[in-house]
C-alpha positions as CSV (number, residue, x, y, z in Angstrom):
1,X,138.9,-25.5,-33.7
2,X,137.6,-28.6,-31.5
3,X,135.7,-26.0,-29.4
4,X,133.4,-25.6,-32.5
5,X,132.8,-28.9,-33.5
6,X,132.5,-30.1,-30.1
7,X,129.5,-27.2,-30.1
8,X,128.1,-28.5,-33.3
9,X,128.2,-31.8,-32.0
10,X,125.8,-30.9,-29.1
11,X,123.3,-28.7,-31.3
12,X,123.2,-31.4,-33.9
13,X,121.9,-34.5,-30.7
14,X,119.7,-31.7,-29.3
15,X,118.3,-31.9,-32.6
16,X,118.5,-35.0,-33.2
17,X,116.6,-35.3,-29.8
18,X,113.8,-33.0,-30.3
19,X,113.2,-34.5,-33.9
20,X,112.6,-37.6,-32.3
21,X,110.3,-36.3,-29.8
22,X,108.1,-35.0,-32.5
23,X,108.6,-38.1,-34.0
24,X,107.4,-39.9,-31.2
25,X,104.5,-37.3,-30.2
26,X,102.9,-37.4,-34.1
27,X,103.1,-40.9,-33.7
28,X,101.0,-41.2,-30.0
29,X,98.5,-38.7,-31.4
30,X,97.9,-40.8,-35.1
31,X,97.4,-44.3,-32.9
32,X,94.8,-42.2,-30.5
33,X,92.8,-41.1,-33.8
34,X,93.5,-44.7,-35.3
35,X,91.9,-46.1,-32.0
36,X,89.0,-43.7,-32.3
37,X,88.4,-44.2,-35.9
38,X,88.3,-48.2,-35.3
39,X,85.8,-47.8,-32.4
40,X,83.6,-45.5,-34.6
41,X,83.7,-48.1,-37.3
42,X,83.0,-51.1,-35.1
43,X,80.4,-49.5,-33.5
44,X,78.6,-48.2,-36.6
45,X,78.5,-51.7,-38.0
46,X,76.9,-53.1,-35.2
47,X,74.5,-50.6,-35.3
48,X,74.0,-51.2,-39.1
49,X,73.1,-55.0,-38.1
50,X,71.1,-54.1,-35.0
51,X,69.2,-51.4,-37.4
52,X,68.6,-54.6,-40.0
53,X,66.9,-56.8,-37.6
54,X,64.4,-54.5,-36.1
55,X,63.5,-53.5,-39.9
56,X,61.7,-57.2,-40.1
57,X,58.0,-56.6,-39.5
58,X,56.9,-58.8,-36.3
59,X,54.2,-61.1,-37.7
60,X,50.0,-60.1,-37.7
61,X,47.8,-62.5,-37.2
62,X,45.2,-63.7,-39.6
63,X,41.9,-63.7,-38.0
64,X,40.4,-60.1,-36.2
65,X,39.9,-61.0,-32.0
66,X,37.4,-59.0,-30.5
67,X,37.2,-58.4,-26.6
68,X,34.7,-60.1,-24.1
69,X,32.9,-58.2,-21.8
C-alpha cells in the first residue's frame, strides 16, 4: 500500500512542478508584451507632442522682398 502512495506522491510534485513552470513561462511572456505595450505607448505620445509642435505655422512676413540684380 505505501508503494502507491509513495507513487502518487511523485506524480502529484511532477505536477506540481510542471504547473509552476507554466506558471512561471505565462508570466515571462505577459511582462515581455507588458514591456512592448509601454514602449508603444510612450513612444506614441511623444510622437503625438512632436506632431503638435510642427503643426504651428512658422511666421510670414508682412512686407513682399524682391531680389537685386
Amino acid at each position: 500500500m505505501s508503494r502507491r502512495i509513495d507513487v502518487y506522491f511523485v506524480f502529484e510534485a511532477k505536477m506540481q512542478d510542471f504547473i509552476n513552470t507554466l506558471v512561471l513561462i505565462c508570466a515571462a511572456i505577459a511582462s515581455l508584451g507588458l514591456g512592448v505595450l509601454l514602449a508603444f505607448a510612450v513612444c506614441k505620445g511623444a510622437f503625438i507632442l512632436l506632431r503638435s509642435q510642427a503643426d504651428v505655422p512658422a511666421p510670414v512676413p508682412s512686407k513682399a522682398q524682391t531680389a537685386e540684380v
